[in-house]
C-alpha positions as CSV (number, residue, x, y, z in Angstrom):
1,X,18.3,90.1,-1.7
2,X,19.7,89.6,-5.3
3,X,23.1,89.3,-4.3
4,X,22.5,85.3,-2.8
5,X,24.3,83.4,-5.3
6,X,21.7,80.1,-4.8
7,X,18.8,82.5,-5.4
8,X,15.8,82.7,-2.8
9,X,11.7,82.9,-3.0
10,X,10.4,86.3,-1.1
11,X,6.5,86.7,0.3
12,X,5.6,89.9,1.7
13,X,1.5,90.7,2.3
14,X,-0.1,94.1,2.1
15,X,-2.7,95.6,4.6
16,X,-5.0,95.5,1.2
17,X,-3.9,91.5,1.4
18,X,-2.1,91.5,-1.5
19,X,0.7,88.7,-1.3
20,X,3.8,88.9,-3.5
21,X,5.6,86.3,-4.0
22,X,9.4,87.0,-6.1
23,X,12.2,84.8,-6.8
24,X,15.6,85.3,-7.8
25,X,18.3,83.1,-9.5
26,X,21.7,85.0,-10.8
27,X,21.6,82.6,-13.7
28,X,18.7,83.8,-15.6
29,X,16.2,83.7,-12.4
30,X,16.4,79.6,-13.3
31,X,14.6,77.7,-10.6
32,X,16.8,74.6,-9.1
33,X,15.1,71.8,-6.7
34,X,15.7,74.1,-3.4
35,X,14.4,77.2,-4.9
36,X,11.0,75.1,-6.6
37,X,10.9,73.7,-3.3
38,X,10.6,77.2,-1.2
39,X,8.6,78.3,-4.4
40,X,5.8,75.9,-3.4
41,X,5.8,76.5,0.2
42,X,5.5,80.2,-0.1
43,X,2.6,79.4,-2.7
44,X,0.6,76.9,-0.2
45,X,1.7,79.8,2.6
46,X,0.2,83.0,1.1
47,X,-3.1,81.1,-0.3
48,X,-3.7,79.3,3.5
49,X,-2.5,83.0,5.2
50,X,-6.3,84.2,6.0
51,X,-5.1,87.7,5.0
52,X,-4.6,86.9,1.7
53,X,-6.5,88.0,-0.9
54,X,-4.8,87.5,-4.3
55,X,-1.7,86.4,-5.1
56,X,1.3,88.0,-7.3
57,X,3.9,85.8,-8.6
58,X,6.9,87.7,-10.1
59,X,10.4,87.2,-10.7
60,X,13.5,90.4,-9.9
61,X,15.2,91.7,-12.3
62,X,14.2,93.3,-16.2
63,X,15.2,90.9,-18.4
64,X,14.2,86.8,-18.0
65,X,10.9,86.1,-16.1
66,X,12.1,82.6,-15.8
67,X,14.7,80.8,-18.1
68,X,13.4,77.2,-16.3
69,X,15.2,74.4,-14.9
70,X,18.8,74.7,-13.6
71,X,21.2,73.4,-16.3
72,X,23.6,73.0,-14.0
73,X,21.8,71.0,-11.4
74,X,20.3,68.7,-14.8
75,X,23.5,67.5,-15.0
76,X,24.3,66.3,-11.6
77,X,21.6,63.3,-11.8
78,X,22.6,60.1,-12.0
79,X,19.8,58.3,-11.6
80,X,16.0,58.3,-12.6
81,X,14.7,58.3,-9.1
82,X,16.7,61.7,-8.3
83,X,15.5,62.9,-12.3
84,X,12.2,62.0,-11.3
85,X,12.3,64.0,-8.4
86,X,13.5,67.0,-10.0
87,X,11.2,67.1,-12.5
88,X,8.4,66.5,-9.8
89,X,9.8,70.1,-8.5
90,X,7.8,71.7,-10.9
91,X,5.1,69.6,-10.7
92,X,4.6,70.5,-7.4
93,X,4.8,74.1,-8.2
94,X,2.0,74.1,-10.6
95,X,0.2,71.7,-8.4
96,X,0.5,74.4,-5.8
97,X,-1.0,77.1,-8.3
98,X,-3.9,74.7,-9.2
99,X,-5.0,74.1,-5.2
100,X,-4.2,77.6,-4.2
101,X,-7.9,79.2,-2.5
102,X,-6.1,82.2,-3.8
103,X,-6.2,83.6,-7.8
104,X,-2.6,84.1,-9.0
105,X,-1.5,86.5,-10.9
106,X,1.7,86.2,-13.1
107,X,4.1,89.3,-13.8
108,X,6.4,88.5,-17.0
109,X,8.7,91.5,-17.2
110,X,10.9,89.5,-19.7
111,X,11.5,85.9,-21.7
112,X,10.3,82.7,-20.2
113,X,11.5,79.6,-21.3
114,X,10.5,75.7,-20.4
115,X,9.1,75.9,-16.9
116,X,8.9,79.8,-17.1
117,X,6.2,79.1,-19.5
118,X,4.9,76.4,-17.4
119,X,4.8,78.8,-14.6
120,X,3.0,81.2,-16.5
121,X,0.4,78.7,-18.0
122,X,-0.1,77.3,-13.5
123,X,-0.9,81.4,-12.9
124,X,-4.7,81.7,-13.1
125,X,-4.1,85.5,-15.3
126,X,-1.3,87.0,-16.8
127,X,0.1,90.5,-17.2
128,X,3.4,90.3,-19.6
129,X,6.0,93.4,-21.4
130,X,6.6,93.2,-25.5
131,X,10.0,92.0,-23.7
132,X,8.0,88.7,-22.9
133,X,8.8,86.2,-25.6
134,X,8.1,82.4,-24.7
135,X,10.3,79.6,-25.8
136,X,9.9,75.5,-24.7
137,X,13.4,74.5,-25.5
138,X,13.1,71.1,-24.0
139,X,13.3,69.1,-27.0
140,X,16.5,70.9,-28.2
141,X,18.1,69.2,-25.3
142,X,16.6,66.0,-25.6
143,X,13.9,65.9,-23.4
144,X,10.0,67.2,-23.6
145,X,7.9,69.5,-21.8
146,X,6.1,67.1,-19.9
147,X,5.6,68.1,-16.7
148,X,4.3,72.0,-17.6
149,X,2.2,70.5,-20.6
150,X,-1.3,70.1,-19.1
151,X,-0.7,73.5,-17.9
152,X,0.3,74.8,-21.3
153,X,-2.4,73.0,-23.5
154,X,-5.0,74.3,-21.3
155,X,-4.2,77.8,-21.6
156,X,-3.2,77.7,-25.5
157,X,-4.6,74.5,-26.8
158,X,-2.9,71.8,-28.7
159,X,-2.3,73.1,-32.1
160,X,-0.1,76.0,-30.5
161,X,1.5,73.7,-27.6
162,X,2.3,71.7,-30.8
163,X,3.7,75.3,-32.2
164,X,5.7,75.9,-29.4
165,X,7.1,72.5,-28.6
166,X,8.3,71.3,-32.2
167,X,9.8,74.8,-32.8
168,X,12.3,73.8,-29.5
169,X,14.7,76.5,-30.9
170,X,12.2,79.6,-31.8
171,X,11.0,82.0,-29.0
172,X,7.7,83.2,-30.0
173,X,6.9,86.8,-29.1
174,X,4.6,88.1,-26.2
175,X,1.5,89.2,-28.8
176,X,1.2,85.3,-30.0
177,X,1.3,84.7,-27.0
178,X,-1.3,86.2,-26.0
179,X,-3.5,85.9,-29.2
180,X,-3.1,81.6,-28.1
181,X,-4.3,82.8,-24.6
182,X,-1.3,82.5,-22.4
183,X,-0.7,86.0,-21.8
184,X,-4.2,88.3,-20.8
185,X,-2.5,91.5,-21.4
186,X,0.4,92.6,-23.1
187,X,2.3,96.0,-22.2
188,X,5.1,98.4,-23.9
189,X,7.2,98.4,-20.9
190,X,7.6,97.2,-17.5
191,X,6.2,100.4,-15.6
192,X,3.4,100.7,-18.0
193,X,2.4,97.3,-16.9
194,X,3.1,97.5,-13.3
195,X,0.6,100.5,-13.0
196,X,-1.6,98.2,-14.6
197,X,-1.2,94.9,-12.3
198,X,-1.1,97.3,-9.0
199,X,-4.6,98.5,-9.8
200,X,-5.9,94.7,-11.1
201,X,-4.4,93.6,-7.4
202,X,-5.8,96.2,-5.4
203,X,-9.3,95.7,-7.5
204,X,-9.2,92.3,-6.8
205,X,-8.7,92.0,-3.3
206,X,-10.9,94.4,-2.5
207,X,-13.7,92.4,-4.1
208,X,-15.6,89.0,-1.8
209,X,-13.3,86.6,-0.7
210,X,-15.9,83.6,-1.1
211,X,-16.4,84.3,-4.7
212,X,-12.6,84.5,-5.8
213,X,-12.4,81.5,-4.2
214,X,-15.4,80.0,-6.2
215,X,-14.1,81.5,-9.3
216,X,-10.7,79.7,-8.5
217,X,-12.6,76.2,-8.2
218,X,-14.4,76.6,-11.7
219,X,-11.2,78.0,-13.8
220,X,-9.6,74.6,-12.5
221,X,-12.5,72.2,-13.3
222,X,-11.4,68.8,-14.3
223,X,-7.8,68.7,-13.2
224,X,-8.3,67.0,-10.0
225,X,-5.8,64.0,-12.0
226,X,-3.0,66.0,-11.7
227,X,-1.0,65.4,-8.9
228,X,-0.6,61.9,-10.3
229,X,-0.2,63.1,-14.2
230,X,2.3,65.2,-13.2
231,X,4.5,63.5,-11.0
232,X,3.8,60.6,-14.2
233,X,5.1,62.8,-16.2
234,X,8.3,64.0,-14.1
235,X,9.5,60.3,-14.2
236,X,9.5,60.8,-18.1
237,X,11.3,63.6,-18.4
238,X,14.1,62.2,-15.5
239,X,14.8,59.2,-17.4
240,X,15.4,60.9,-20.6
241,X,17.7,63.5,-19.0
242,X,19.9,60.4,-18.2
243,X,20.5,59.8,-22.0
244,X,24.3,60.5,-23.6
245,X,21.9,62.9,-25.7
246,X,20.8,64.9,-23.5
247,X,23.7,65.5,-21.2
248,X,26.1,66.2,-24.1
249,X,22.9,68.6,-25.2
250,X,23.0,70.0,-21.6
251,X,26.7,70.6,-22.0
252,X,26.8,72.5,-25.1
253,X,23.9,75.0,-23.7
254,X,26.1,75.5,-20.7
255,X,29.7,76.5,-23.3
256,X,27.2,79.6,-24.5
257,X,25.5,78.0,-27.1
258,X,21.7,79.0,-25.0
């Protein structure tokens, strides 16, 4: 499974109906169009999938949770209808989160940076390592977190998304993170914290369907605007990845300086 050099999305349910959903990307477990793409299907998929009864979303691997968008694939558009489509990748993603019947729990083993923290922010709870430090290096390369920042300012507020976003070049460690709300729980290592999410999963789906899905419909009160924000916001961020700015920006992360 980790060996596919373009990466892949994996969704295997329990008998206790607890679907896992893990991706993979060699560089970093970054998520390109294809892989945000499958990401979303397997999202809509386990939450329609009448066995389901909570949802895991996890990344392989021990180091990055999720170091965002593909660098590599940022510098192949030439245009802002194909930016805006990237971008609208992750928008869909979240979007995906947001409508899912099903409560979603994140697993951050390791770092997450730009839309690894946007991922984290679209999960409905979050179980992290110390490992898990959070970085939104968007305006470092010229663009803005735009697309992930509803999801970001409504798990930690403006005054940290404001934090986060103007120090582009800082990670900030897994305990502010969870002290601005991001993170529920926060463990010493990676086995510690699985123990801990395999009993929250099993405790979870074993309790009524019809009130998890109730509970799902209140956490996400008032965001029935996003499928337009964020697709809005995706057009932003692919004209600005067009700029000599950013693609020289794009370049020098790529030659080692990331």
């Amino acid at each position: 499974m980790s060996n596919n050099p373009n990466g892949n999305i994996n969704l295997s349910i329990s008998e206790t109906g607890v679907a896992t959903i893990t991706f993979y990307h060699p560089a970093q477990n970054s998520l390109p169009a294809a892989l945000l793409d499958e990401l979303t299907d397997k999202i809509i998929q386990a939450g329609e999938d009448e066995q389901t009864r909570v949802i895991l979303l996890k990344s392989q691997g021990d180091r990055t949770f999720c170091a965002g968008a593909s660098f590599d694939e940022l510098l192949q558009i030439k245009d802002d209808q194909a930016g805006a489509l990237f971008f609208s990748g992750f928008a869909r993603v979240i979007n995906a989160c947001r409508k899912s019947p099903k409560i979603i729990i994140a697993r951050l083993q390791g770092k997450a940076v730009g839309g690894g923290v946007g991922l984290a922010a679209a999960a409905d709870y979050c179980l992290a390592t110390e490992s898990a430090a959070i970085k939104l290096s968007e305006l470092a390369i010229g663009i803005g977190p735009f697309v992930i920042s509803p999801a970001v300012i409504r798990k930690i507020g403006l005054p940290a998304f404001s934090e986060l976003t103007i120090r582009a070049s800082d990670f900030q460690t897994a305990q502010w993170a969870k002290e601005k709300g991001l993170y529920n729980e926060v463990y010493a290592n990676i086995s510690e914290m699985d123990e801990e999410l395999e009993a929250l999963a099993q405790k979870l789906a074993s309790y009524h369907p019809e009130a998890l899905s109730g509970l799902k419909q209140i956490l996400w009160e008032g965001t029935d605007d996003w499928d337009e924000l964020l697709n809005e916001r995706a057009a932003i961020s692919g004209k600005l990845v067009l700029s000599p700015f950013t693609q020289q920006a794009l370049k020098g992360f790529l030659n080692g300086k990331r």
